[in-house]
C-alpha positions as CSV (number, residue, x, y, z in Angstrom):
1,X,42.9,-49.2,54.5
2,X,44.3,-51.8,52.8
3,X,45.9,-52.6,49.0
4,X,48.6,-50.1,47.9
5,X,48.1,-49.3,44.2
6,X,50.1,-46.8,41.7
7,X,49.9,-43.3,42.7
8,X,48.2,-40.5,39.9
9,X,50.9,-39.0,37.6
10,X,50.0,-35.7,39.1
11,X,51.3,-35.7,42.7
12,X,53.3,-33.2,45.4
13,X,55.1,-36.0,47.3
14,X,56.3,-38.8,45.4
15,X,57.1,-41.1,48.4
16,X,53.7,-40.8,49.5
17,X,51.5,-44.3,48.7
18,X,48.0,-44.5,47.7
19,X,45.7,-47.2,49.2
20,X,41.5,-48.2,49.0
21,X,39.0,-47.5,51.4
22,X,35.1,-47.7,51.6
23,X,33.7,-44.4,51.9
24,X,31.8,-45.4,54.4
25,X,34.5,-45.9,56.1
26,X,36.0,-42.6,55.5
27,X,32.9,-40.9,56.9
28,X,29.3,-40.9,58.8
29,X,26.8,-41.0,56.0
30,X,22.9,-39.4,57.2
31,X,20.3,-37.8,55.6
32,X,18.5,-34.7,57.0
33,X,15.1,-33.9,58.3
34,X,13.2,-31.3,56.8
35,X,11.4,-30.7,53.6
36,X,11.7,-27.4,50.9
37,X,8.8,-26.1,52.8
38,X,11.1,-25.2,55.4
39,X,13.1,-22.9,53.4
40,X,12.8,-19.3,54.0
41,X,14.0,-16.0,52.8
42,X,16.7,-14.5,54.7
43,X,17.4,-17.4,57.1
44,X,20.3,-17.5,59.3
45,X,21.4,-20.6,58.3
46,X,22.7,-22.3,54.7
47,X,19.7,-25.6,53.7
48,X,21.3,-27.8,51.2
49,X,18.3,-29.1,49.1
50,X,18.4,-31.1,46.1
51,X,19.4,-28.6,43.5
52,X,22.8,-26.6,43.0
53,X,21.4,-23.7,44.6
54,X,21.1,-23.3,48.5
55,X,18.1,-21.9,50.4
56,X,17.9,-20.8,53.6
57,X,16.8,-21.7,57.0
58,X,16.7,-20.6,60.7
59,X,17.8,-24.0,61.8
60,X,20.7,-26.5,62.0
61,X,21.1,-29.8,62.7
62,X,24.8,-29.7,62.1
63,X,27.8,-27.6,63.0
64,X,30.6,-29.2,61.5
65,X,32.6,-29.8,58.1
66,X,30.5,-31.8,55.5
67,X,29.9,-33.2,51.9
68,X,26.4,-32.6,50.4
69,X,24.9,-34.1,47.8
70,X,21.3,-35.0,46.1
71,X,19.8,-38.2,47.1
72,X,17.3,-38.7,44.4
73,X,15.4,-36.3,41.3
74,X,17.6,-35.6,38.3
75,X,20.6,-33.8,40.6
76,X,21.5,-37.0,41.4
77,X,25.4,-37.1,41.3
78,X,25.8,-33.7,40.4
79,X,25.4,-31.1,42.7
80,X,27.6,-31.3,45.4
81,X,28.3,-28.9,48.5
82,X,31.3,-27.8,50.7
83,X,30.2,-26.5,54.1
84,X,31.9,-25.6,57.3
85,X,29.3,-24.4,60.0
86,X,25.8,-24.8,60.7
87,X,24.0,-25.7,58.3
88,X,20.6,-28.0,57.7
89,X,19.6,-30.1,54.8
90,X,17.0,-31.7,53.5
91,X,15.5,-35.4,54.3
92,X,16.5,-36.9,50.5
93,X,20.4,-34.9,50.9
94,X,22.7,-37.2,52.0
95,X,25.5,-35.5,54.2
96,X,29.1,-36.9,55.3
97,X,30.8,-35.7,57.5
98,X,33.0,-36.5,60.8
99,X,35.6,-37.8,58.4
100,X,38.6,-40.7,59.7
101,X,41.8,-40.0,58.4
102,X,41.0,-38.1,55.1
103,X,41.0,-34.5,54.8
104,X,37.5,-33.2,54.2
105,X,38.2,-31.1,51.0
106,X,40.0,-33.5,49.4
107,X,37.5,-36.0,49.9
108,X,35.3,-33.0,48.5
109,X,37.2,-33.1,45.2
110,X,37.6,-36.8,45.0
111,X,34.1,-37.8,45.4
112,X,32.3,-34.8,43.4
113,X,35.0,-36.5,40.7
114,X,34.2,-40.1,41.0
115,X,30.4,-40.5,42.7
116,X,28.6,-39.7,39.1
117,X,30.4,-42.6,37.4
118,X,29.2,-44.6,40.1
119,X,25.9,-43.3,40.1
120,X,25.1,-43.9,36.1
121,X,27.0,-47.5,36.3
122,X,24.7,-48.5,39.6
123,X,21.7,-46.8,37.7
124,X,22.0,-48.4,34.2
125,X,22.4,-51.7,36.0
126,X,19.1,-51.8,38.2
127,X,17.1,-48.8,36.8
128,X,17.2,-47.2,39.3
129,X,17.4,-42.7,39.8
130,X,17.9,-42.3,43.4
131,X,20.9,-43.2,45.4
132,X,21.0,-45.6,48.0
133,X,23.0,-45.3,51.4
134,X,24.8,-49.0,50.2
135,X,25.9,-46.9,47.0
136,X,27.8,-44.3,49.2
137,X,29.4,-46.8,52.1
138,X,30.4,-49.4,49.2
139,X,31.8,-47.1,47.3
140,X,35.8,-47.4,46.5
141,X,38.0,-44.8,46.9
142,X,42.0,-44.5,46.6
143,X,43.4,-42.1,48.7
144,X,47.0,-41.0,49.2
145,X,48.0,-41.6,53.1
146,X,50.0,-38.5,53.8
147,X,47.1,-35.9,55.3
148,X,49.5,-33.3,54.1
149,X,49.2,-34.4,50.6
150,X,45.5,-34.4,50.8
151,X,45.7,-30.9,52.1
152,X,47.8,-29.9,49.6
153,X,45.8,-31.2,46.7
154,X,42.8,-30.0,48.5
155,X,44.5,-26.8,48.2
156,X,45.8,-26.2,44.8
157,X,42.4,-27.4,43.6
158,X,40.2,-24.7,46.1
159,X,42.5,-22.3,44.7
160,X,41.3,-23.1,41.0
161,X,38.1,-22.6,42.0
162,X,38.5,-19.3,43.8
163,X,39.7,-18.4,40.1
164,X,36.7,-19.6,38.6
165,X,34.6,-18.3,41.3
166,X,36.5,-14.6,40.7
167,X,35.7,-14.9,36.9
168,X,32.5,-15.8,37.1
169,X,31.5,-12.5,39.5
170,X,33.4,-10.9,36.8
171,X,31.7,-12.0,34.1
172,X,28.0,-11.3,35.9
173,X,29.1,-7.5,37.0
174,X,30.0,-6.9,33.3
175,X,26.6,-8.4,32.3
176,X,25.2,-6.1,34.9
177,X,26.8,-3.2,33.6
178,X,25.3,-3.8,29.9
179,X,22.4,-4.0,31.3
180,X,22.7,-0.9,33.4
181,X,24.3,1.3,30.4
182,X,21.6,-0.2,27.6
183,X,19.2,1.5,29.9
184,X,21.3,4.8,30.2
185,X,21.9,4.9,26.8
186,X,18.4,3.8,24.9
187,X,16.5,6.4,27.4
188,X,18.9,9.4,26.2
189,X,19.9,9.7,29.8
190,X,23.9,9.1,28.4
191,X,25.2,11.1,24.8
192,X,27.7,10.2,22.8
193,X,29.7,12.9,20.9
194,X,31.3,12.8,17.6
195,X,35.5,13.0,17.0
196,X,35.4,16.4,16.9
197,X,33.5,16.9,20.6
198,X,30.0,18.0,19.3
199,X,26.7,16.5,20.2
200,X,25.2,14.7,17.6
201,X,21.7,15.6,16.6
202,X,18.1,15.0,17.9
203,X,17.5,11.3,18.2
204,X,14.3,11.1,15.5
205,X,11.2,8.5,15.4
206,X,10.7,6.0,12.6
207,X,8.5,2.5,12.2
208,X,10.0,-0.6,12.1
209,X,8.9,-1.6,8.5
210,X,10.0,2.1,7.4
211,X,13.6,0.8,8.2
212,X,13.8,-2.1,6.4
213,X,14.9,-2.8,2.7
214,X,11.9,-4.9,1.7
215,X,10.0,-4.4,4.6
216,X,9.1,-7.8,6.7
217,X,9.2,-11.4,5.5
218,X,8.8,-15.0,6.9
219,X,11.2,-17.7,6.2
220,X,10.8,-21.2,4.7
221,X,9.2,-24.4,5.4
222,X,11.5,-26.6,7.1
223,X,10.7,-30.2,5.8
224,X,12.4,-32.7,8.2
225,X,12.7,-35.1,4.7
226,X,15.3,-32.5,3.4
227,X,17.4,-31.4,6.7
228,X,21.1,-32.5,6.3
229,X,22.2,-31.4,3.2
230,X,22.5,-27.8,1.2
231,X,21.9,-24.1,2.4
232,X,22.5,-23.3,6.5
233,X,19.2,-22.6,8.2
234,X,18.6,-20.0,10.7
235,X,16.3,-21.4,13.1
236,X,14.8,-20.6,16.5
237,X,16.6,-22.3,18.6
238,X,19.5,-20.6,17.0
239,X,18.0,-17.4,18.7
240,X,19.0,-17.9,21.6
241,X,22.4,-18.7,21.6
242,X,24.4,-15.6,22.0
243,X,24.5,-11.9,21.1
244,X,24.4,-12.7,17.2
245,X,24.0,-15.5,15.3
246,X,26.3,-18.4,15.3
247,X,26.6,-20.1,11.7
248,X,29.1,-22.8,12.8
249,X,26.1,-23.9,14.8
250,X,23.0,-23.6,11.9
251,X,21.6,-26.8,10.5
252,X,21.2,-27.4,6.5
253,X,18.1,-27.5,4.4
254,X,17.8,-28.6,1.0
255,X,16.1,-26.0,-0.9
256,X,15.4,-25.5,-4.7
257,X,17.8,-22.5,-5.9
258,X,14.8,-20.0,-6.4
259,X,13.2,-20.6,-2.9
260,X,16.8,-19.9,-1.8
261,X,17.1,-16.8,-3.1
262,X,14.0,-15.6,-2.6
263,X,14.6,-16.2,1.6
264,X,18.5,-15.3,1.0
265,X,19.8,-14.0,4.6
266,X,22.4,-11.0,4.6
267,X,25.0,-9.1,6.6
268,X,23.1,-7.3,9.1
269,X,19.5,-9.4,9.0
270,X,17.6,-9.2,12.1
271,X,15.1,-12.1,12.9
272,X,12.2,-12.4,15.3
273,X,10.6,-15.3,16.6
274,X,7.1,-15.5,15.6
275,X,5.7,-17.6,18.8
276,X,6.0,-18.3,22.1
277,X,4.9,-20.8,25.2
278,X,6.0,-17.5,27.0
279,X,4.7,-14.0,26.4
280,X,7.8,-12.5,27.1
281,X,9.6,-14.6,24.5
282,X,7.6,-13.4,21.8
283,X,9.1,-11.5,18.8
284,X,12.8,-12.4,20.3
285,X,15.4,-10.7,17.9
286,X,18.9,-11.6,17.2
287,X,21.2,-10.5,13.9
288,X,22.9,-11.8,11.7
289,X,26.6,-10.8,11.4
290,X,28.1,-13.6,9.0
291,X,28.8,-12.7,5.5
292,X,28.7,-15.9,4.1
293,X,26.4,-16.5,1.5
294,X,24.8,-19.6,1.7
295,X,22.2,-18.9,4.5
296,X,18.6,-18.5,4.9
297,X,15.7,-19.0,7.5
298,X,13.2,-21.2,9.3
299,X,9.0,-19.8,8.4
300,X,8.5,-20.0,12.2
301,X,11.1,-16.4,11.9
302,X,10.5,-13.6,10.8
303,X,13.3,-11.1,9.1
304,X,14.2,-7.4,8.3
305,X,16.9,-6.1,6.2
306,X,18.4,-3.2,7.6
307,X,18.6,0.1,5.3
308,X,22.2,0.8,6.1
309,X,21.8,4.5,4.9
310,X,19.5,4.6,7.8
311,X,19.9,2.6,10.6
312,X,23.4,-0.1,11.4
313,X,22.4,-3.4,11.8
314,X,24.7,-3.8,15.0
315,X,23.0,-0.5,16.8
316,X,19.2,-2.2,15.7
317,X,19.9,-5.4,17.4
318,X,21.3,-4.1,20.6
319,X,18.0,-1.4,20.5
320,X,15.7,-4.2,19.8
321,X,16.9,-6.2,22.9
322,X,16.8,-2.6,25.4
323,X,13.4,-2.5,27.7
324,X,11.2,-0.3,25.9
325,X,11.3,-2.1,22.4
326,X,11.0,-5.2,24.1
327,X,8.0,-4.1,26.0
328,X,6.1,-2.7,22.3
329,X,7.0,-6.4,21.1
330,X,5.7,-7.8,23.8
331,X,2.3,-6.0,24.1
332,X,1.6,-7.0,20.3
333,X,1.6,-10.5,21.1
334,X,-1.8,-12.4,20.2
335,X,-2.5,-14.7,23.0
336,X,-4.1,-18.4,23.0
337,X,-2.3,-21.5,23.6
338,X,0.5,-19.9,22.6
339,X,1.5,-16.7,22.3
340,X,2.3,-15.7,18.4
341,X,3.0,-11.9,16.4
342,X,2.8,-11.7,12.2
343,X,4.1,-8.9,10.4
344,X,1.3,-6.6,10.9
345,X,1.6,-6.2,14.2
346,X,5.2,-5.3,14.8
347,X,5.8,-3.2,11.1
348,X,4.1,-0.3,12.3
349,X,6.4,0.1,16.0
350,X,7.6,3.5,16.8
351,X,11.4,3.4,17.4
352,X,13.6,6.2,18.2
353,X,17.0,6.3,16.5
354,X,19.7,8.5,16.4
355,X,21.7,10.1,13.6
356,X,23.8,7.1,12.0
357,X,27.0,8.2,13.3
358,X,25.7,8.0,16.9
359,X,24.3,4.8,16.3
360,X,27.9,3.2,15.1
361,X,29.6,4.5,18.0
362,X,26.9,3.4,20.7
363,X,27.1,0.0,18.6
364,X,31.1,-0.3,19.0
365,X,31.0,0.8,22.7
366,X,28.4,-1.9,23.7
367,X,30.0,-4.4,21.0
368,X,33.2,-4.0,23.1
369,X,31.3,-4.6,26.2
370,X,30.4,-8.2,24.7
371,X,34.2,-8.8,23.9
372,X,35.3,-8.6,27.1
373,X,32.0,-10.4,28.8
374,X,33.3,-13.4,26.1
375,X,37.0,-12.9,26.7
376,X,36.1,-13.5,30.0
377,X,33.6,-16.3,29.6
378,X,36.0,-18.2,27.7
379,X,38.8,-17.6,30.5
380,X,36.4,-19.4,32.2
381,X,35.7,-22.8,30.4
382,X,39.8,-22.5,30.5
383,X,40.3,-22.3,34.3
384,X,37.3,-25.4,34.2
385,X,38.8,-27.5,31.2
386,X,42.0,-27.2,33.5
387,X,40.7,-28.1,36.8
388,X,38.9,-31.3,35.0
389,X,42.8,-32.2,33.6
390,X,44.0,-31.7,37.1
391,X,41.2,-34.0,38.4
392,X,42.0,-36.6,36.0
393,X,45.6,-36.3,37.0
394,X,45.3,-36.2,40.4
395,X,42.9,-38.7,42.0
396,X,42.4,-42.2,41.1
């Protein structure tokens, strides 16, 4: 090591000093030997392959504490792996390990920080998407040279991710259970009660179209010349981005004022997608819960308006999304090159509903489900958005 340069601002010891090294220096540097085809369910060992996700194997070719990362196809610096124990990997992963006077989690940390940066610098300069073994052994890193501090660092920061890693289970297991209870709850095999403790009544069947203020319409042409300016637009991609639809995220479409009101989106709308590469994506709902009043929707949707005497918008959307309405939907796809629905074939699905005071309680209990699923979620982009300020603050 040679060079002493200013330490980060974020630091445990400030009399420790921070100097440069070549990682290759810091490390051996190998790739494996074996392909995906090796992989197999239920192997003994963990086999790193290019991806952030780790097979399995029933051999190793290492025992030890190592660094893994992609050497070429688009996880190229950015899936990294921390192992200690056997292990294999395959022939394009690169793997360091046996590491010379650097604590191997903090060199972890430091280079799943820095090696991207490298990597798209390096890349934009010779065109190049796979990483060469010069572009590991050259590269620079600034380390402190207390081990302690290392370890220290090393440890603080594991600890952050045991938090994310805790959040994250939690966040799954409460997906999991929404899952779980949709299914308990849309099959009759769980009853709600009303404030007084009496069952409500018999849950009763009525078509889709039947429960709808003006029945079933398709939205507008969206003409790429007039995106940018006037109403939002609902669109398909805006689908699929949560539980309800988000209209901070909806694009704008010029429309005259009459075509507007004509395709005029409400509280409580429900939209499905009208094709599909998939045939499982066809007739994909989502709802509407924004009151504003300057939306409307893309033709390739297709839109009810809930009769809220009948049915709550809230407890619709959630039904929609349960197994047996999804499978109906499904089934009345018309397949070709892609798979597409019209209003005809979903108008006349049977769906069984329960008395409207049922349905707003079953719609508050799984709404408060989602609540907690996003307080958590957004815990987690905290604990992340943290770790990346400690990363910037801590290595150089």
């Amino acid at each position: 090591m040679l060079n002493i340069i200013d330490k980060p601002p974020l630091h445990f010891n400030s009399s420790v000093n921070y100097a440069h090294a070549y990682l290759g220096a810091l490390a051996d540097i190998s790739t494996g030997g074996k392909d995906t085809k090796d992989a197999v369910d239920s192997g003994k060992y963990p086999f790193y392959v290019r991806s952030d996700s780790v097979k399995s194997i029933n051999s190793f070719s290492k025992n030890t504490e190592a660094i893994l990362t992609s050497g070429d196809g688009v996880g190229v610096g950015k899936n990294y792996h921390y192992v200690n124990g056997r292990f294999d990997y395959h022939q394009r992963v690169y793997c360091l390990d046996n590491f010379k006077g650097v604590f191997g989690k903090y060199l972890y940390f430091l280079f799943c920080k820095n090696f991207y940066k490298r990597v798209i610098r390096l890349s934009a300069k010779n065109s190049v998407d796979s990483v060469r073994r010069d572009m590991l052994t050259e590269m620079d890193v600034f380390i402190p040279d207390s081990i302690d501090e290392q370890q220290k660092i090393a440890n603080f920061l594991a600890s952050v991710d045991t938090k994310i890693s805790q959040l994250t289970e939690k966040h799954r297991l409460l997906k999991d259970y929404k899952k779980g209870v949709m299914q308990q709850i849309f099959s009759q095999k769980i009853h709600f009660k009303d404030d007084d403790g009496n069952a409500f009544p018999e849950w009763n069947t009525h078509e889709l179209a039947m429960l709808s203020e003006s029945g079933i319409s398709n939205g507008v042409f969206n003409d790429p010349k007039k995106v940018g300016k006037g109403f939002r637009l609902i669109n398909v991609k805006d689908m699929y981005k949560g539980d309800s639809i988000e209209y901070s995220e909806l694009t704008l479409l010029d429309l005259e004022p009459k075509l507007f009101e004509k395709n005029k989106v409400k509280y409580g709308d429900i939209f499905f997608t009208r094709s599909s590469i998939v045939p499982t994506g066809i007739a994909f709902s989502n709802v509407n819960l924004s009151e504003k009043e300057d939306i409307t929707f893309d033709g390739h949707l297709m839109k009810i308006s809930p009769n809220k005497k009948l049915v709550d918008p809230l407890f619709l959307a959630y039904y929609l999304r349960s197994y047996t309405p999804r499978k109906t939907l499904v089934s009345r796809g018309k397949q070709s090159t892609m798979t597409t629905i019209a209003q005809d074939d979903i108008k006349d699905i049977k769906l069984n509903i329960p008395a409207l005071k049922e349905q707003q309680k079953i719609a508050q209990f799984l709404q408060s489900i989602d609540k907690k699923t996003s307080a958590v979620n957004e815990q987690i982009e905290q604990t992340k958005l943290f770790k990346k300020g400690l990363l910037q603050q801590m290595f150089v």
